[in-house]
mmCIF entry with sequence, helices, sheets and N, C-alpha, C, O atoms, coordinates in Angstrom:
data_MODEL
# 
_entry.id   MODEL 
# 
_entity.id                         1 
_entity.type                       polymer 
_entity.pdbx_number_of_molecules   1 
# 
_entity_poly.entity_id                      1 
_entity_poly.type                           'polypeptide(L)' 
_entity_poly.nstd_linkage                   no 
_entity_poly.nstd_monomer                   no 
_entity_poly.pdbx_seq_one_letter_code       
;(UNK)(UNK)(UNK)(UNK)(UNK)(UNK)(UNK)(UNK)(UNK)(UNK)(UNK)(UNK)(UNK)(UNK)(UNK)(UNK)
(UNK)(UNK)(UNK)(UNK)(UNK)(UNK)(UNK)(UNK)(UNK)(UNK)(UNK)(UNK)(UNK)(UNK)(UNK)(UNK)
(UNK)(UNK)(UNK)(UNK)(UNK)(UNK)
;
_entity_poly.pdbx_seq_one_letter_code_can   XXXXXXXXXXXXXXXXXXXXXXXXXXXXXXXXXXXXXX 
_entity_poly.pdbx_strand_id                 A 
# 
loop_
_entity_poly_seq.entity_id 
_entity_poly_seq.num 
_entity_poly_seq.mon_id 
_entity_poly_seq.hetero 
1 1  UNK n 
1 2  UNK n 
1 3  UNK n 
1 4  UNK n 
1 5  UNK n 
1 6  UNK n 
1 7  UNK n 
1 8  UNK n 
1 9  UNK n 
1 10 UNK n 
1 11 UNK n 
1 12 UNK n 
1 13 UNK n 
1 14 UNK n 
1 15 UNK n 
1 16 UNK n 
1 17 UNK n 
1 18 UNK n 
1 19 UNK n 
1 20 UNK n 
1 21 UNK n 
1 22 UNK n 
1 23 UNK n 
1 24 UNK n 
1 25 UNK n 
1 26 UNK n 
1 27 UNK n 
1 28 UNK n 
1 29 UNK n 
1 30 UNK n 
1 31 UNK n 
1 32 UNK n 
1 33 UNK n 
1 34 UNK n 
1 35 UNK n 
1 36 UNK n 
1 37 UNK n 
1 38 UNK n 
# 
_struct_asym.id          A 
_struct_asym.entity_id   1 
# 
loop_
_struct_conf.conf_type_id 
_struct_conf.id 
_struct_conf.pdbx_PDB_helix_id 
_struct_conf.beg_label_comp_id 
_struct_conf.beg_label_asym_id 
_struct_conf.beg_label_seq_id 
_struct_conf.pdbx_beg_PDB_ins_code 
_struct_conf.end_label_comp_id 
_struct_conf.end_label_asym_id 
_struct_conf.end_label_seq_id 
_struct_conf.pdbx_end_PDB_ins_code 
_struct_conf.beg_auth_comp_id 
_struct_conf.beg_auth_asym_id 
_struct_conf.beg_auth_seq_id 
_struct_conf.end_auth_comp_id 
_struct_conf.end_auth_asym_id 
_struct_conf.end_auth_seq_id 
_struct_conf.pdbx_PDB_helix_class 
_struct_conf.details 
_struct_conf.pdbx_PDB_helix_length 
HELX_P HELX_P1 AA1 UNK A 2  ? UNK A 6  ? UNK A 2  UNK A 6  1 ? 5 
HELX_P HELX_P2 AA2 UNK A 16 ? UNK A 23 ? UNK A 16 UNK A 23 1 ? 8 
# 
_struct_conf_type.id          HELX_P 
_struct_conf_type.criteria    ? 
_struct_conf_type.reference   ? 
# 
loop_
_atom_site.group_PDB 
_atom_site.id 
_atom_site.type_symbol 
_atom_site.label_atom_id 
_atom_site.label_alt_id 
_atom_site.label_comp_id 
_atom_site.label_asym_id 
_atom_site.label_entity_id 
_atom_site.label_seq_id 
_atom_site.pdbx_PDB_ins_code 
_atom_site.Cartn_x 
_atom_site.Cartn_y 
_atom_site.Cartn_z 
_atom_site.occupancy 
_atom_site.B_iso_or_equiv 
_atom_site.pdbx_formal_charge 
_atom_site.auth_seq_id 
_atom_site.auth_comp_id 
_atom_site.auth_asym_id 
_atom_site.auth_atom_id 
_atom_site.pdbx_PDB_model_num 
ATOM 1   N N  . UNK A 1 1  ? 0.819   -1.179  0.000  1.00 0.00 ? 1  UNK A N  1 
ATOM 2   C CA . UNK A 1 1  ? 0.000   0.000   0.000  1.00 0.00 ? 1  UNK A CA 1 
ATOM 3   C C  . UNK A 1 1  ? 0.868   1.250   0.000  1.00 0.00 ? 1  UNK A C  1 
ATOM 4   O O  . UNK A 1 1  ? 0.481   2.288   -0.537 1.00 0.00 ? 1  UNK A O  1 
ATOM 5   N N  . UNK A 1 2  ? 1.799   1.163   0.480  1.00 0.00 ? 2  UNK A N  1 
ATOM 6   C CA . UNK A 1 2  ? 3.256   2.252   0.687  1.00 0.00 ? 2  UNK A CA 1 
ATOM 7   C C  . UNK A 1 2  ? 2.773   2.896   -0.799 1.00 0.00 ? 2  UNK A C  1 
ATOM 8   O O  . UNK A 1 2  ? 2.112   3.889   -1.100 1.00 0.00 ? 2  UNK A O  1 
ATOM 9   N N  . UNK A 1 3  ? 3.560   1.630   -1.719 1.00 0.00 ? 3  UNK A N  1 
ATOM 10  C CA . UNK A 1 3  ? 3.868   2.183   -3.337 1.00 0.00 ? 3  UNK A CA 1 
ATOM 11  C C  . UNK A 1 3  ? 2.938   2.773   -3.691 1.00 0.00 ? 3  UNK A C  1 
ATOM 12  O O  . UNK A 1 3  ? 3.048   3.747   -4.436 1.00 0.00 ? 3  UNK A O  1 
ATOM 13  N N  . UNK A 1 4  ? 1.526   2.229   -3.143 1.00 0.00 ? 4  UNK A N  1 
ATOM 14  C CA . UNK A 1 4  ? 0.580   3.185   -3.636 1.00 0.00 ? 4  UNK A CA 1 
ATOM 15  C C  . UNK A 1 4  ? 0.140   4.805   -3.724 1.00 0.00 ? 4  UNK A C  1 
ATOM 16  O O  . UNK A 1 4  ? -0.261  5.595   -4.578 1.00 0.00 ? 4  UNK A O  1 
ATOM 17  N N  . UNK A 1 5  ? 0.501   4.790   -2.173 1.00 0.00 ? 5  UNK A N  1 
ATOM 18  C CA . UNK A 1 5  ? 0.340   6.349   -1.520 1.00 0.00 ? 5  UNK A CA 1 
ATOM 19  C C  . UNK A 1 5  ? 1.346   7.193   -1.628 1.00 0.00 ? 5  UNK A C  1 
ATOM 20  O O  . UNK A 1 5  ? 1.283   8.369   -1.272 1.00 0.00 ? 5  UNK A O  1 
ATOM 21  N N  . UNK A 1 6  ? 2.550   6.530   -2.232 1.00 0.00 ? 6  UNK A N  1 
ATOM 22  C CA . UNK A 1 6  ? 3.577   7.125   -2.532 1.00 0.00 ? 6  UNK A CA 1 
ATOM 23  C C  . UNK A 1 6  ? 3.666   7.861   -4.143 1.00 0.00 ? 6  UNK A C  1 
ATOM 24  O O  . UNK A 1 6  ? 4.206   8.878   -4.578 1.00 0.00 ? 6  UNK A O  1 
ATOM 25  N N  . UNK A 1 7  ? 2.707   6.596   -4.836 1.00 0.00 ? 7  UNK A N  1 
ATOM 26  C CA . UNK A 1 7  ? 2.922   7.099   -6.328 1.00 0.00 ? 7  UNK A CA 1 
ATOM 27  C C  . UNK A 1 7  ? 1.502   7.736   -6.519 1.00 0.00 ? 7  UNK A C  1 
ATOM 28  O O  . UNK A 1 7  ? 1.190   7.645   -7.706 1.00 0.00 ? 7  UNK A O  1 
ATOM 29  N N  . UNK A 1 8  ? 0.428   8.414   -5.689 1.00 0.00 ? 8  UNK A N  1 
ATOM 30  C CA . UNK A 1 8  ? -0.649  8.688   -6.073 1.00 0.00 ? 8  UNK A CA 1 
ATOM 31  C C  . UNK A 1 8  ? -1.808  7.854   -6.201 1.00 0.00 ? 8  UNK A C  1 
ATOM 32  O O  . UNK A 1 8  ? -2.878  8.405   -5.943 1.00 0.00 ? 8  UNK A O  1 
ATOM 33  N N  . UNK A 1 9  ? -1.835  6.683   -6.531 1.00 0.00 ? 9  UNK A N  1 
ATOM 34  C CA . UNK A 1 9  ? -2.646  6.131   -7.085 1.00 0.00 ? 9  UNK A CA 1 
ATOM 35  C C  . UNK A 1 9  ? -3.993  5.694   -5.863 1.00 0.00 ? 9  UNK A C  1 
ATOM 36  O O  . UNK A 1 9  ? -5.142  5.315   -6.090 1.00 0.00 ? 9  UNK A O  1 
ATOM 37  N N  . UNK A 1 10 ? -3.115  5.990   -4.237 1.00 0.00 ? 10 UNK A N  1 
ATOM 38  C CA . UNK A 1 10 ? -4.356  5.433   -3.302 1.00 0.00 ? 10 UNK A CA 1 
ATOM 39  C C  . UNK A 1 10 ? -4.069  7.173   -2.232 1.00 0.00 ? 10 UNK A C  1 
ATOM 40  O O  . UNK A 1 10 ? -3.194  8.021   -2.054 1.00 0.00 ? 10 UNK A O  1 
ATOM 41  N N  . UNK A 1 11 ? -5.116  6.932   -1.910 1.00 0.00 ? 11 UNK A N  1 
ATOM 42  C CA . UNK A 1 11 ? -4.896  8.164   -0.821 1.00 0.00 ? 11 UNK A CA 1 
ATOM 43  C C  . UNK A 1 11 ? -5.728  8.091   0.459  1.00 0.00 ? 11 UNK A C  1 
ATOM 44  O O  . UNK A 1 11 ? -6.888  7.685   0.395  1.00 0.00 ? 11 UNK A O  1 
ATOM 45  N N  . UNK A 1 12 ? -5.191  8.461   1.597  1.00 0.00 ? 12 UNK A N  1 
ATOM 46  C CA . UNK A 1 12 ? -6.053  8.074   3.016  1.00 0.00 ? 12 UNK A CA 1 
ATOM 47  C C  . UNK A 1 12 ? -6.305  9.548   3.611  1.00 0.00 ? 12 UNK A C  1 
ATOM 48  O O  . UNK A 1 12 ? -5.592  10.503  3.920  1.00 0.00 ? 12 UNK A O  1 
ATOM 49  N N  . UNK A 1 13 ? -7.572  9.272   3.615  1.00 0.00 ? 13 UNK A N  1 
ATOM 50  C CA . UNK A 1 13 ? -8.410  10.671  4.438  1.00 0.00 ? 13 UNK A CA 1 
ATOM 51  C C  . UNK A 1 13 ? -8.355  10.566  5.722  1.00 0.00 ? 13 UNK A C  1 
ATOM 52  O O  . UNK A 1 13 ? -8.818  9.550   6.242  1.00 0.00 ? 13 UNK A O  1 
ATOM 53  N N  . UNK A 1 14 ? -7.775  11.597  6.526  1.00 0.00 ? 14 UNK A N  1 
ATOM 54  C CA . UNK A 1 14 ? -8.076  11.248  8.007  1.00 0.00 ? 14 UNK A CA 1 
ATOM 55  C C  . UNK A 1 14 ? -6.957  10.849  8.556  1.00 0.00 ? 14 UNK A C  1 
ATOM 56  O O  . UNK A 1 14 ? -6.038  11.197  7.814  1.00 0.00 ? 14 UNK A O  1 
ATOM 57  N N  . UNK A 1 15 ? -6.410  10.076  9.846  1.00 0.00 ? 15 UNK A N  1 
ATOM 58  C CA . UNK A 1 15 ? -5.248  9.469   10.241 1.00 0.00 ? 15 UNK A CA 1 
ATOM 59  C C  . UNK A 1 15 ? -4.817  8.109   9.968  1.00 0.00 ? 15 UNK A C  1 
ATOM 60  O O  . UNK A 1 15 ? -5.506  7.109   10.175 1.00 0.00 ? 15 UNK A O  1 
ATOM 61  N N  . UNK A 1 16 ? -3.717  8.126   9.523  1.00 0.00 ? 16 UNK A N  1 
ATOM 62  C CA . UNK A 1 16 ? -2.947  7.231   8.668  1.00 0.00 ? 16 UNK A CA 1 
ATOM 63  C C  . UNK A 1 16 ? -2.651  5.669   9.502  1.00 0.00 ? 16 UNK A C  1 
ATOM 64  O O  . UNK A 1 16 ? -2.822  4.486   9.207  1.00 0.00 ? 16 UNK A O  1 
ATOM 65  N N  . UNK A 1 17 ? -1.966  6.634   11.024 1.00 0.00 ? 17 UNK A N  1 
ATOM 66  C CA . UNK A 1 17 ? -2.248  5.569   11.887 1.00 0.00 ? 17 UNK A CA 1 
ATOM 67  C C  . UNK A 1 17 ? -3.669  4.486   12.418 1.00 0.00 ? 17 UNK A C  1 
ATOM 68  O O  . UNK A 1 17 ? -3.539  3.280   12.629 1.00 0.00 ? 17 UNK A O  1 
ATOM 69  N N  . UNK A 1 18 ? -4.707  5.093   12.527 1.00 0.00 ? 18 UNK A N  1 
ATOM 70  C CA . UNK A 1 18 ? -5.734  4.232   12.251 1.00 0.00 ? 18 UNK A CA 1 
ATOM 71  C C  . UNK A 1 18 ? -5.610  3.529   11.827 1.00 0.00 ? 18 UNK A C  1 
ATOM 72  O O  . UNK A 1 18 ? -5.368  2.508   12.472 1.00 0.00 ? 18 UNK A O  1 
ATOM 73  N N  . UNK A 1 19 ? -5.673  3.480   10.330 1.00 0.00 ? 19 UNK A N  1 
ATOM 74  C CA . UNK A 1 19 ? -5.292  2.656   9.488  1.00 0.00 ? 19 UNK A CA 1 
ATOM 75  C C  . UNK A 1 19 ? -4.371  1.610   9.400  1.00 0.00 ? 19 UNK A C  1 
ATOM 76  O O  . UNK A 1 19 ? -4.686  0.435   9.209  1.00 0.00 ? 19 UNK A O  1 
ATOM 77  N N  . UNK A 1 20 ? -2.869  2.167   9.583  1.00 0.00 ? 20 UNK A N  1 
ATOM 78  C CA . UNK A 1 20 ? -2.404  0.940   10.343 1.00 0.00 ? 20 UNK A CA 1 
ATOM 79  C C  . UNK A 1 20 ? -2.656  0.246   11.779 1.00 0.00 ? 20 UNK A C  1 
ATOM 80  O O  . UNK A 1 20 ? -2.023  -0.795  11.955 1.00 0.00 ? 20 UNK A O  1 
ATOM 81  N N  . UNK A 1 21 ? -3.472  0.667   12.805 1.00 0.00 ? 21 UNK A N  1 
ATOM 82  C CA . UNK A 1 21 ? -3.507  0.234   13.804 1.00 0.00 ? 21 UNK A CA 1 
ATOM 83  C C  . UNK A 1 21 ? -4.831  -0.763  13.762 1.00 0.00 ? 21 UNK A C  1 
ATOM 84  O O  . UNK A 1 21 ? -5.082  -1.684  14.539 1.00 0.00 ? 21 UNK A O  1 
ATOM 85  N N  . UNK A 1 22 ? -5.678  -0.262  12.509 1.00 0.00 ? 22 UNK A N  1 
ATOM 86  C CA . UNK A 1 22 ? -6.833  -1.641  11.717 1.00 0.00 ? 22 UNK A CA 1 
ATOM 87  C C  . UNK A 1 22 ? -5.969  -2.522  11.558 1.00 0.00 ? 22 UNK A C  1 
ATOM 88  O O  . UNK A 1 22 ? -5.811  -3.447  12.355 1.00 0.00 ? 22 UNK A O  1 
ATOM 89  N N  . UNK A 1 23 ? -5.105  -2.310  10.218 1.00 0.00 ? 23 UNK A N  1 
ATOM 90  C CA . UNK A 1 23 ? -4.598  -3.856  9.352  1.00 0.00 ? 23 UNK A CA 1 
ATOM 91  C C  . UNK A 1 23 ? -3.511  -4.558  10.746 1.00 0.00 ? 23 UNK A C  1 
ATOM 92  O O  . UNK A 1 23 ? -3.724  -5.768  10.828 1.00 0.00 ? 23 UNK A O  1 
ATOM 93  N N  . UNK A 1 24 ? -2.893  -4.273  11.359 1.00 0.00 ? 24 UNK A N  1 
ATOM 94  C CA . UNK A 1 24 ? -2.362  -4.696  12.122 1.00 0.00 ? 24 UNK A CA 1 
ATOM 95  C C  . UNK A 1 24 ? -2.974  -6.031  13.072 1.00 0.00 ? 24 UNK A C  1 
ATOM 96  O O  . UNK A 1 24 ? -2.385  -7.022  13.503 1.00 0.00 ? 24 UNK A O  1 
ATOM 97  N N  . UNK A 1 25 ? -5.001  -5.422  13.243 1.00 0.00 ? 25 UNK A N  1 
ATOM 98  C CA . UNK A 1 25 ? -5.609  -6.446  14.462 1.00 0.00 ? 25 UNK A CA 1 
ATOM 99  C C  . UNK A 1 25 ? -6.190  -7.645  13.373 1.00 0.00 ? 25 UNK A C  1 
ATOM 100 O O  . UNK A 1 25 ? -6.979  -8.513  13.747 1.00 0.00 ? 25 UNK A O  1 
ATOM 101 N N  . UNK A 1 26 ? -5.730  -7.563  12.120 1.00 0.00 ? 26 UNK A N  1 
ATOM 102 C CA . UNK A 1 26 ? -6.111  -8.289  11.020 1.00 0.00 ? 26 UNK A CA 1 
ATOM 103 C C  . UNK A 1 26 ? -5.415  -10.097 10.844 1.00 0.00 ? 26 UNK A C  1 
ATOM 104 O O  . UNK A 1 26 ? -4.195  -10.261 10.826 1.00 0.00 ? 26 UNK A O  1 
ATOM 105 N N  . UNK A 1 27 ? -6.047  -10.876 10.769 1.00 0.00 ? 27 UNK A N  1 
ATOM 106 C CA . UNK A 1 27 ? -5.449  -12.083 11.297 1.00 0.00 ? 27 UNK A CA 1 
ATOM 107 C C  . UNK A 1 27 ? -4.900  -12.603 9.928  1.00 0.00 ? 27 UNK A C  1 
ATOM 108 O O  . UNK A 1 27 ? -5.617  -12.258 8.989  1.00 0.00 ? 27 UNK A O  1 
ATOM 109 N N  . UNK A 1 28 ? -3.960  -13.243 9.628  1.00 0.00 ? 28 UNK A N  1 
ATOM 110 C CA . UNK A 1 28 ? -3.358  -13.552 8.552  1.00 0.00 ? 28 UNK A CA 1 
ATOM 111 C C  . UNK A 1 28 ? -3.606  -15.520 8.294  1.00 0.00 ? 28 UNK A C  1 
ATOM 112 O O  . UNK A 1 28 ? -3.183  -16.351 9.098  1.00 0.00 ? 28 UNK A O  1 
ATOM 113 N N  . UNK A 1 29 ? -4.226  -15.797 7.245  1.00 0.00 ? 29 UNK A N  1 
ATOM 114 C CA . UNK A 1 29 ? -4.586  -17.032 7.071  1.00 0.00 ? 29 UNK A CA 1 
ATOM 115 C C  . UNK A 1 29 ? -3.536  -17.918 6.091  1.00 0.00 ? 29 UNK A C  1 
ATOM 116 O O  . UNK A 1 29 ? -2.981  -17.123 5.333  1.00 0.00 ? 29 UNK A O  1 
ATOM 117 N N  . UNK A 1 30 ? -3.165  -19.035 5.900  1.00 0.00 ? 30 UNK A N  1 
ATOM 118 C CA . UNK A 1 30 ? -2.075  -19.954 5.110  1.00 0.00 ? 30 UNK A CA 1 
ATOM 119 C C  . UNK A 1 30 ? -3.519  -19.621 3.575  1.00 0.00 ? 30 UNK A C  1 
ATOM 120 O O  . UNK A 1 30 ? -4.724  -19.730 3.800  1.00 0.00 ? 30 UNK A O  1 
ATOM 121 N N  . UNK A 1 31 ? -3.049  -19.311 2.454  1.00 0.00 ? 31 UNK A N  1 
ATOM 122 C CA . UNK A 1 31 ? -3.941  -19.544 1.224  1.00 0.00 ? 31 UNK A CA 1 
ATOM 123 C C  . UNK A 1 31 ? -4.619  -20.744 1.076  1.00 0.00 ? 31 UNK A C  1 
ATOM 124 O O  . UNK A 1 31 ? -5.810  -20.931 0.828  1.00 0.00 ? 31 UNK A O  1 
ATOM 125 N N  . UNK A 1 32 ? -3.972  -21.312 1.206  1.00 0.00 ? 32 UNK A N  1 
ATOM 126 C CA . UNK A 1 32 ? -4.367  -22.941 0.741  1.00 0.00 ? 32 UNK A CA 1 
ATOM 127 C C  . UNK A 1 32 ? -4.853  -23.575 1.646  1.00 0.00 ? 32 UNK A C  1 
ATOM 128 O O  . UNK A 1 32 ? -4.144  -24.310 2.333  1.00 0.00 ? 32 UNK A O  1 
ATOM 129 N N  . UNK A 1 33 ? -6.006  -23.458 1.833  1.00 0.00 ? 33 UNK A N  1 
ATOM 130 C CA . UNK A 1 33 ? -6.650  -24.298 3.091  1.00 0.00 ? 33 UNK A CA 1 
ATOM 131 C C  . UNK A 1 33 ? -7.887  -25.281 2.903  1.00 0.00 ? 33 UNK A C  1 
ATOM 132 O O  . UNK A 1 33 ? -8.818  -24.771 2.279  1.00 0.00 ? 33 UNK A O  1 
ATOM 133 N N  . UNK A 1 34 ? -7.987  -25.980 3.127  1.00 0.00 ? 34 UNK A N  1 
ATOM 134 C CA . UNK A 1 34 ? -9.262  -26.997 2.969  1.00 0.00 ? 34 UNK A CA 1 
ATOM 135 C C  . UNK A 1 34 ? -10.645 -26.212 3.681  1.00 0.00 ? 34 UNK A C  1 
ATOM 136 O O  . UNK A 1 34 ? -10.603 -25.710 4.804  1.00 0.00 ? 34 UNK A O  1 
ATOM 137 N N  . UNK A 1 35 ? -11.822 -26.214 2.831  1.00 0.00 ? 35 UNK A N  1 
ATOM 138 C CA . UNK A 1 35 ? -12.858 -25.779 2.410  1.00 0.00 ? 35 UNK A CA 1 
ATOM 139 C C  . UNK A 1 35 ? -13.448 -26.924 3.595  1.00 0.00 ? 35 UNK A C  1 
ATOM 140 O O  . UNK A 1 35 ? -13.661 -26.767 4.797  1.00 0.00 ? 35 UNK A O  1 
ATOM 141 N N  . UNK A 1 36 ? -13.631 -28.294 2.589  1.00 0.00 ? 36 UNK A N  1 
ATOM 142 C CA . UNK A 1 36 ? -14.356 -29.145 3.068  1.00 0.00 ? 36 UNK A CA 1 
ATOM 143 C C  . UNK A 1 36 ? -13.284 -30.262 3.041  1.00 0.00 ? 36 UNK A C  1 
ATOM 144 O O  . UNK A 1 36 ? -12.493 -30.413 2.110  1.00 0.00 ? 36 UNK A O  1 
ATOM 145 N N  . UNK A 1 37 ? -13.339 -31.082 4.229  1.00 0.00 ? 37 UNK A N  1 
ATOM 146 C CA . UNK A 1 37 ? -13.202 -32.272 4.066  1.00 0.00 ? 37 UNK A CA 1 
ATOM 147 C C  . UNK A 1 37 ? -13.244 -33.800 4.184  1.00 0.00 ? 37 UNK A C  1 
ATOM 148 O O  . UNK A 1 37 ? -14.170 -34.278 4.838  1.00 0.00 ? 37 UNK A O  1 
ATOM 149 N N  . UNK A 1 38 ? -12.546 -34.435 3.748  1.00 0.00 ? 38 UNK A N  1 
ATOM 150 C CA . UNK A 1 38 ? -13.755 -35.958 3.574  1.00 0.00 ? 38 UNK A CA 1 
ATOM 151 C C  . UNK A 1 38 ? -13.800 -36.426 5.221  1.00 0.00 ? 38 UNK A C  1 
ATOM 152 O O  . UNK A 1 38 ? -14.479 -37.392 5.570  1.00 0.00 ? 38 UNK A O  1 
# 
């Protein structure tokens, strides 16, 4: 998101920290995970 706000293309209204202090309480999952299984 850096590159973004850096090159224009995203922009954050308001405090920045918020924002990181959201994605931060954000839980991070493995991609590949079983749906269903047998």
């Amino acid at each position: 998101m850096a590159d973004k706000l850096a090159t224009g293309q995203a922009r954050i209204d308001g405090d920045p920290a918020k924002l990181v202090e959201f994605l931060s309480m954000l839980d991070t999952f493995e991609f590949w995970f079983n749906i269903v299984t047998p």
